[in-house]
C-alpha atoms as an extended CHARMM CRD file, in Angstrom:
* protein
*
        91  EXT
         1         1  UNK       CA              0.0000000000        0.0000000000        0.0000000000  PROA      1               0.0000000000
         2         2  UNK       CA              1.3080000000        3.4350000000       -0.6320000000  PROA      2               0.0000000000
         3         3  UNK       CA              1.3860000000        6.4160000000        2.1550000000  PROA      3               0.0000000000
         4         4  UNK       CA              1.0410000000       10.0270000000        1.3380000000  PROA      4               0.0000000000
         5         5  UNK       CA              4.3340000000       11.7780000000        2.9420000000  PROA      5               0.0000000000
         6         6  UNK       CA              4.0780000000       15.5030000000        3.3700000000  PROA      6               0.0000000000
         7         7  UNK       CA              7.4100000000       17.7670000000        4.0690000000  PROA      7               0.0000000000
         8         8  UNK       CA              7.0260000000       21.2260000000        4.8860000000  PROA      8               0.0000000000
         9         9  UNK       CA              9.8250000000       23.3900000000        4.8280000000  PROA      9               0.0000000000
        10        10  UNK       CA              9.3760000000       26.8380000000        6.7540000000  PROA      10              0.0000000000
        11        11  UNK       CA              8.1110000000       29.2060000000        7.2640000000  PROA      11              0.0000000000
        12        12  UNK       CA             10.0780000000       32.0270000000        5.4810000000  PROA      12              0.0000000000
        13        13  UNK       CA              9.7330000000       35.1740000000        6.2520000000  PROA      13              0.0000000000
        14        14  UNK       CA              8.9300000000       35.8710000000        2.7330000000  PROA      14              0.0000000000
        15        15  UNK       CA              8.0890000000       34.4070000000       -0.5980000000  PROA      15              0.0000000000
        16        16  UNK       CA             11.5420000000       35.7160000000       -1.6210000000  PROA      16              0.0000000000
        17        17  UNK       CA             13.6440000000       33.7440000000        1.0400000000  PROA      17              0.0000000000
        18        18  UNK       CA             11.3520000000       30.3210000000        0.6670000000  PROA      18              0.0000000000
        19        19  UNK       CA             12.8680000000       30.9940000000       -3.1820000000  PROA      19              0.0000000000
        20        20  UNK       CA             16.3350000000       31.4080000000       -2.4470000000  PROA      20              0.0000000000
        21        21  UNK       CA             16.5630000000       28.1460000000        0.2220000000  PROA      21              0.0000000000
        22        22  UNK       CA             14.7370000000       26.4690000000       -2.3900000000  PROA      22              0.0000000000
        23        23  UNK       CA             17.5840000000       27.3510000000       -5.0650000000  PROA      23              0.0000000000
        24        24  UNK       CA             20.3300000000       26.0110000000       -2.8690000000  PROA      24              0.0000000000
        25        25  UNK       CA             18.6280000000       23.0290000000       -1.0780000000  PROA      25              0.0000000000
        26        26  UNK       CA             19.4550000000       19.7950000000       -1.1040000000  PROA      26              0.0000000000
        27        27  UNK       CA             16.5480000000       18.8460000000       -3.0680000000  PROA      27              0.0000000000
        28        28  UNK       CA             17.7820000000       20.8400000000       -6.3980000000  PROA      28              0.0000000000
        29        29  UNK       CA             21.5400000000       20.9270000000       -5.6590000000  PROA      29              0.0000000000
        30        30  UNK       CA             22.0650000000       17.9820000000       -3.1360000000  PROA      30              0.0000000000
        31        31  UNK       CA             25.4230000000       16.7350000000       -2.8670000000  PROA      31              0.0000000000
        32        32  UNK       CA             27.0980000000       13.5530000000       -3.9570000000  PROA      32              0.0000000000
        33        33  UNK       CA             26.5510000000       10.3730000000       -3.8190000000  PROA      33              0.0000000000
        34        34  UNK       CA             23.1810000000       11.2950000000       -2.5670000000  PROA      34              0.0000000000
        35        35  UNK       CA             21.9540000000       14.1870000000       -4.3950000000  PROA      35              0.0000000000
        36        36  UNK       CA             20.3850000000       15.9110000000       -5.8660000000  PROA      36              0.0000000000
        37        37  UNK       CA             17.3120000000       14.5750000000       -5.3140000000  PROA      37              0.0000000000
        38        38  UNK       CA             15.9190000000       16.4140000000       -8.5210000000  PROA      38              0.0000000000
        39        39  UNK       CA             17.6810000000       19.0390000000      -10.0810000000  PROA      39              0.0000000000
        40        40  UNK       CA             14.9840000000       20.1010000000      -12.8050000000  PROA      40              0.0000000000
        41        41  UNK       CA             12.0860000000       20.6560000000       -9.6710000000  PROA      41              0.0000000000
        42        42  UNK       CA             10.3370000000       24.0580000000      -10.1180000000  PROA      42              0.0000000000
        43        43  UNK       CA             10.9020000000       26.0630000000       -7.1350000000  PROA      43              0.0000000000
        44        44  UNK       CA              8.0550000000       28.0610000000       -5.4700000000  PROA      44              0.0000000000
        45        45  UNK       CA              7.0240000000       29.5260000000       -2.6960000000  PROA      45              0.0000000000
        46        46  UNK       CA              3.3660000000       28.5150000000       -0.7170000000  PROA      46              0.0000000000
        47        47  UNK       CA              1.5630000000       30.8410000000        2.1970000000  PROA      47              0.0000000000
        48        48  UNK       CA              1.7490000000       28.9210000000        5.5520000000  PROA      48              0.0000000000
        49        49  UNK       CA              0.4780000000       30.6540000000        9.0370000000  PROA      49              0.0000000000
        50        50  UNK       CA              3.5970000000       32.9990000000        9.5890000000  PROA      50              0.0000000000
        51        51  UNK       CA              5.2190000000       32.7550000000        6.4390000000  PROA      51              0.0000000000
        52        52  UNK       CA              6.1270000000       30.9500000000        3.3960000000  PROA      52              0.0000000000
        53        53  UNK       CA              6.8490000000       27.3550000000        3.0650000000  PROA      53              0.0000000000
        54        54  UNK       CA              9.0270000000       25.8530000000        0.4500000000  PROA      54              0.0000000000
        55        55  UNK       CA              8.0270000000       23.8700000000       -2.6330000000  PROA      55              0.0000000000
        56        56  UNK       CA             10.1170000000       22.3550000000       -5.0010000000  PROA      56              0.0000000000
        57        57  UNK       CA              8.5100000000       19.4130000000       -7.6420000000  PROA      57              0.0000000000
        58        58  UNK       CA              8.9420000000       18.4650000000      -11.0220000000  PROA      58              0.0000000000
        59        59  UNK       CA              6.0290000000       17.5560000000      -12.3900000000  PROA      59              0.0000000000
        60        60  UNK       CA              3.6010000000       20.1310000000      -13.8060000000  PROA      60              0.0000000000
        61        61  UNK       CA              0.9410000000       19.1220000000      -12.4160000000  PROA      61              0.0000000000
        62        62  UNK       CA              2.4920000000       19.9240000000       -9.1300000000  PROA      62              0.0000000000
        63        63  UNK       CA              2.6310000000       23.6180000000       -9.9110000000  PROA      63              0.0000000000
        64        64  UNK       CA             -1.5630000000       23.5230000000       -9.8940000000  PROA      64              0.0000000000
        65        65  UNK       CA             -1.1470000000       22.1730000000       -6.3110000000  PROA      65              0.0000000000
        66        66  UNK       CA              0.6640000000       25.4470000000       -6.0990000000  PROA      66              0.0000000000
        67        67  UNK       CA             -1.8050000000       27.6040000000       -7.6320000000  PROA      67              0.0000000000
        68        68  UNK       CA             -4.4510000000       26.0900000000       -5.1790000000  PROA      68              0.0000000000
        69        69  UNK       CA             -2.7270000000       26.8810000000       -2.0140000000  PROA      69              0.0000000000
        70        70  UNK       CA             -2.1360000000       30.5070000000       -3.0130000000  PROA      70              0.0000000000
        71        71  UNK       CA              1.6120000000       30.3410000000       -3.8630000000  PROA      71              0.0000000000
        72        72  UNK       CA              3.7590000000       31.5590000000       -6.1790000000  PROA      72              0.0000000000
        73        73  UNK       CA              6.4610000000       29.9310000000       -8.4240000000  PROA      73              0.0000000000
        74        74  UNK       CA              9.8950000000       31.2790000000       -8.0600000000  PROA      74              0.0000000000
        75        75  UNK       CA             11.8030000000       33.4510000000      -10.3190000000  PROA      75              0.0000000000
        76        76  UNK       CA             15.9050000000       33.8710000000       -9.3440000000  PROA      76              0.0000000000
        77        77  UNK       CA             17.8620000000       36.4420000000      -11.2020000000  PROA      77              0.0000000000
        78        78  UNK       CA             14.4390000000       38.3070000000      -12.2450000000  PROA      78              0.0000000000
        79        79  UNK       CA             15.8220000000       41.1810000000      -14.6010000000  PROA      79              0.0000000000
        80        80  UNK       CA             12.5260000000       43.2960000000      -14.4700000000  PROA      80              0.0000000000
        81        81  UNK       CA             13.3540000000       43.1130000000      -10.7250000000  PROA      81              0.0000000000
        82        82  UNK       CA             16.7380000000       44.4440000000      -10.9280000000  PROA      82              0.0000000000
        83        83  UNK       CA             17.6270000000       40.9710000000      -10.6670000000  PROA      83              0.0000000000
        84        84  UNK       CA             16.1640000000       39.9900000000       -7.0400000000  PROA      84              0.0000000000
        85        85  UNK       CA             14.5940000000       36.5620000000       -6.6890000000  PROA      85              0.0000000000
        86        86  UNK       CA             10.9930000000       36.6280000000       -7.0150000000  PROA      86              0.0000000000
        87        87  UNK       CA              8.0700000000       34.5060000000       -6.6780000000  PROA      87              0.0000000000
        88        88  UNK       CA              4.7070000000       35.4430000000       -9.4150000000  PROA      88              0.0000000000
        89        89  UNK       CA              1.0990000000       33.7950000000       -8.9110000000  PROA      89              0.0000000000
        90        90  UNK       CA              0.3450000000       30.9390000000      -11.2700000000  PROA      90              0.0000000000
        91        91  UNK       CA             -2.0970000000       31.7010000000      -13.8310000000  PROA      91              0.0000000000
């Protein structure tokens, strides 16, 4: 039988620094022999009481979990923010 497992990772003080741990966790850089766990995951950022958790999956489908909990996915180096990390609503 499968289980559903849950992680949460937080909370951040903003959607910004859920971002930035998500761009240097061990999840999307990991280190060897036992990561990364999975370097292409989309990073994003989901409201928790207190903050932002962080959310990193590959699959697409994950990112409409996302978009139901009110997050936003991640954007590092964003130019038309002077190149701060941020974090825009899914559409």
């Amino acid at each position: 039988p499968h289980k559903f497992m849950e992680v949460r990772l937080g909370p951040f003080d903003s959607e910004a620094e859920a971002c930035d741990y998500c761009y240097g966790s061990f999840t999307k850089e990991g280190v060897e022999p036992a990561g990364p766990v999975e370097p292409a995951c989309v990073c994003a950022a989901i409201p928790e009481e207190g903050g932002f958790n962080m959310f990193c999956a590959a699959p697409a489908a994950a990112m409409g979990y996302v978009k139901e909990q009110k997050g936003c996915r991640c954007h590092a180096r964003d130019m038309e923010a002077m190149g701060k990390t941020t974090c825009k609503p899914i559409e």
